[in-house]
C-alpha positions in Angstrom: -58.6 45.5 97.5 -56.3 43.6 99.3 -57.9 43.5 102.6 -61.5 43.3 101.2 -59.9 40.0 99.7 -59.1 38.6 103.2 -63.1 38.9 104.3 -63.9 35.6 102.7 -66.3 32.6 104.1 -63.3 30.5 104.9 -61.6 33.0 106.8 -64.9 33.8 109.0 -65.6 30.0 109.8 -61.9 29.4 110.8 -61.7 32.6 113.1 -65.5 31.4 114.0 -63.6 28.4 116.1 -60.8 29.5 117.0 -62.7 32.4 118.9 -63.5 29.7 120.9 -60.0 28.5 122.4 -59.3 29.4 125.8 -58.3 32.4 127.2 -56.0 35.4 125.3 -55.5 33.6 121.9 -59.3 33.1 121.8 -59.6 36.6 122.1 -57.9 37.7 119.8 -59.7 35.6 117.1 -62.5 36.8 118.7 -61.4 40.8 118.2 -60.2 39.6 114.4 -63.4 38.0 113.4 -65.6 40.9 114.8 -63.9 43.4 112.3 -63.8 40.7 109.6 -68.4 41.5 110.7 -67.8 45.0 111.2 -68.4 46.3 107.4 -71.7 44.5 106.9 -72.8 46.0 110.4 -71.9 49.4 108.9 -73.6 48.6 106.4 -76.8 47.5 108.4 -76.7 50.7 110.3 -76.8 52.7 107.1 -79.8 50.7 105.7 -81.7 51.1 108.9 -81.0 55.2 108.9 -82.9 55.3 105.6 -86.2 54.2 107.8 -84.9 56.3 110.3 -86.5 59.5 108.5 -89.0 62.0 111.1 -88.0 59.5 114.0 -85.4 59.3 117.0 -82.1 58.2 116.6 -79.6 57.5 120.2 -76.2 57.2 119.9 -74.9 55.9 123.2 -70.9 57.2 123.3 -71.1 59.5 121.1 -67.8 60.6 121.1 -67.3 63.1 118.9 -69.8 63.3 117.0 -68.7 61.3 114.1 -71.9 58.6 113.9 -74.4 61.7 115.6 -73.7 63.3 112.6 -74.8 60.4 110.1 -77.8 59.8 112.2 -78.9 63.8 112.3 -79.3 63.6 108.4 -81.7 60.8 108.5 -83.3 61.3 112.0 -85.7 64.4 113.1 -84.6 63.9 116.5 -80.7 62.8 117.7 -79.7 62.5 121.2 -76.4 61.6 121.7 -74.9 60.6 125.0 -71.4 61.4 126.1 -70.1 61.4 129.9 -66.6 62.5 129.2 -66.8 66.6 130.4 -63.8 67.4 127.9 -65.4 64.9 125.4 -68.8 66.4 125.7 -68.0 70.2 125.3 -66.0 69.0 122.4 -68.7 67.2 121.0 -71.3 70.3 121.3 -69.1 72.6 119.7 -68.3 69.8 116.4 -72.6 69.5 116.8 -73.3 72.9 117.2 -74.2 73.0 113.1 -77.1 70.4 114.2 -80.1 71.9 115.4 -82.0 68.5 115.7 -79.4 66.9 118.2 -79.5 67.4 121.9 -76.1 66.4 123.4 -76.7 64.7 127.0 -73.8 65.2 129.1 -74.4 61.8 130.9 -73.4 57.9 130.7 -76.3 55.3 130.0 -76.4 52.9 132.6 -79.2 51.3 134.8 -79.8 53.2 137.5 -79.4 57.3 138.3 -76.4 58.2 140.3 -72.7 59.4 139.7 -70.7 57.4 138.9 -66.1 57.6 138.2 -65.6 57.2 134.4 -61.4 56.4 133.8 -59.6 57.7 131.6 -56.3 56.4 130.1 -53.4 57.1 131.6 -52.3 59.4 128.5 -55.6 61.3 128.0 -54.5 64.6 129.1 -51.6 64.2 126.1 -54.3 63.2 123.3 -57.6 63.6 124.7 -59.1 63.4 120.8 -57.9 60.1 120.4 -57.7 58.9 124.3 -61.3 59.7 124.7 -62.6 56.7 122.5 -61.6 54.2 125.4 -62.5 56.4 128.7 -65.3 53.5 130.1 -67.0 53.3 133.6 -65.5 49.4 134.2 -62.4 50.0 136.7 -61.6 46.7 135.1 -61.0 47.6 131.4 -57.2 46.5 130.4 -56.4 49.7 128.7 -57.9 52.6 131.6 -56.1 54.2 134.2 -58.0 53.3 137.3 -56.0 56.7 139.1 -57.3 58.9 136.2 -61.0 58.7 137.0 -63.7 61.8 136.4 -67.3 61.5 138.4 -70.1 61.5 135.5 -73.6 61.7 135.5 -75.1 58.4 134.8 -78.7 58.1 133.5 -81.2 54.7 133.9 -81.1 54.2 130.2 -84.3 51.9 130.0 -86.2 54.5 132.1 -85.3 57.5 129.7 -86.2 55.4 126.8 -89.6 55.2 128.7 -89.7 58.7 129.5 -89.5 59.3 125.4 -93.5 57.8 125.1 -92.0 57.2 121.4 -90.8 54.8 119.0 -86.7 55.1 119.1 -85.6 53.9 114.8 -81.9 53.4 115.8 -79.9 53.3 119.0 -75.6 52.9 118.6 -74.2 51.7 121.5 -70.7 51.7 122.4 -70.0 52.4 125.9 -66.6 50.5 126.6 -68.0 47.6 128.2 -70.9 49.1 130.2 -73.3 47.5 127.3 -73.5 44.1 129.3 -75.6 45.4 132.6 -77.5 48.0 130.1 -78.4 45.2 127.7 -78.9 42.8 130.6 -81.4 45.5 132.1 -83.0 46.3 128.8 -83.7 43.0 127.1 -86.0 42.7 130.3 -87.3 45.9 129.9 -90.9 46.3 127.5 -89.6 49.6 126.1 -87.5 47.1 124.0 -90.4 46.3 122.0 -90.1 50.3 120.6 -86.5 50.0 119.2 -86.1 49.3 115.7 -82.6 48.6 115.4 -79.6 48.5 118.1 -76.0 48.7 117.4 -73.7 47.3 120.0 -70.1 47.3 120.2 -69.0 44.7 122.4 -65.3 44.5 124.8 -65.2 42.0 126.5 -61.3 41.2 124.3 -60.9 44.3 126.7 -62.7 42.9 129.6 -62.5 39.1 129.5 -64.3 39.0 132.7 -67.5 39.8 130.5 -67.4 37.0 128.0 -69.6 34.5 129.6 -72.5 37.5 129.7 -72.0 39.0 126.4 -71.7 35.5 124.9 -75.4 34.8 126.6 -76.6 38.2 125.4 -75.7 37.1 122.0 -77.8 34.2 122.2 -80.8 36.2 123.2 -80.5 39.0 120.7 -80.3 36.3 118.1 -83.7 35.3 119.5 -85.4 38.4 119.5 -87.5 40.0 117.0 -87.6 43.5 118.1 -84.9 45.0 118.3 -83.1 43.7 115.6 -79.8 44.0 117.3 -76.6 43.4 115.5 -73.8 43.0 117.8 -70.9 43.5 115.7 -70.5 47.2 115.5 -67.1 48.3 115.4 
């Protein structure tokens, strides 16, 4: 009850400017106002799975499975993207239950090719928890750039295109690939057959991407389809 207490108005306007002072500090407000957001994105994301129902659900970084799993209740199709080899057998066997979701062993990205994915440097000790930050930016604080796996990589906008079909809920969270994907898609016209998109944004990870994930911002609050909440935690 506590916590909930600290998610007030006031608190989300002060960390709303301060997000904006320069450099680390700014960041950091910046990472504490986004999970101040976080449970009314949840939220969202639960609301637009009840719409979701005989349609296709994507969940970019699936992980383990966790969010696949939500979608595959609501969704007839899933297809859940995860480039990680250990991450992605792990993920089939926790899926394996799930006969409407296809597990694509594969990163989202804008072009086809291979590509390294880095891990952190203590993946090998705690690859369930480690596997939650393994990204394809060399320049991501908390990766090891010597602890790097060559992935498949997929051009996301031209699968989505491939599908011929309406797409009810896409999660992203791809450890700071989302900038050239969402840069790539908001250009693309399969955008106009996404409901809703989920995006989990690092750039308190990557402060090399703030200028670009501050100007997608802007856009996706201009756009009417998707409805894109970036917020997702």
């Amino acid at each position: 009850m506590a916590q909930a207490n600290r998610n007030t108005p006031l608190r989300r306007a002060k960390y709303g400017l301060m997000q904006h002072l320069p450099g680390a500090l700014g960041l950091k407000y910046r990472r504490k106002l986004r999970k101040l957001y976080a449970p009314a994105a949840e939220a969202e994301f639960r609301a637009a799975l009840t719409g979701a129902s005989g349609g296709i659900c994507i969940d970019l970084g699936a992980n383990l499975g966790q969010h696949t799993r939500t979608m595959a209740a609501h969704a007839a199709k899933v297809y859940a993207f995860e480039p990680d080899p250990w991450t992605a057998a792990e993920l089939r066997t926790r899926v394996a239950d799930l006969p409407n979701v296809e597990v694509i062993e594969a990163a989202a990205g804008t072009e086809d090719g291979t590509f390294p994915l880095y891990r952190t440097a203590s993946f090998d000790a705690d690859p369930v928890e480690q596997s939650q930050s393994s990204s394809l930016m060399a320049q991501k604080r908390n990766i090891d750039t010597s602890s790097a796996v060559d992935v498949r990589v997929i051009d996301f906008p031209s699968f989505l295109q491939g599908l011929d079909a309406e797409i009810a809920v896409i999660k992203m969270d791809i450890e700071g690939a989302e900038v050239p994907l969402l840069e790539a898609l908001f250009d693309h016209p399969v955008k106009n057959r996404i409901g809703h998109l989920f995006v989990e944004t690092h750039e308190s990870r990557i402060p090399d991407l703030l200028a670009r994930t501050d100007a997608l911002r802007d856009r996706a609050a201009q756009m009417t389809q998707p409805r894109v909440n970036m917020d997702w935690k």
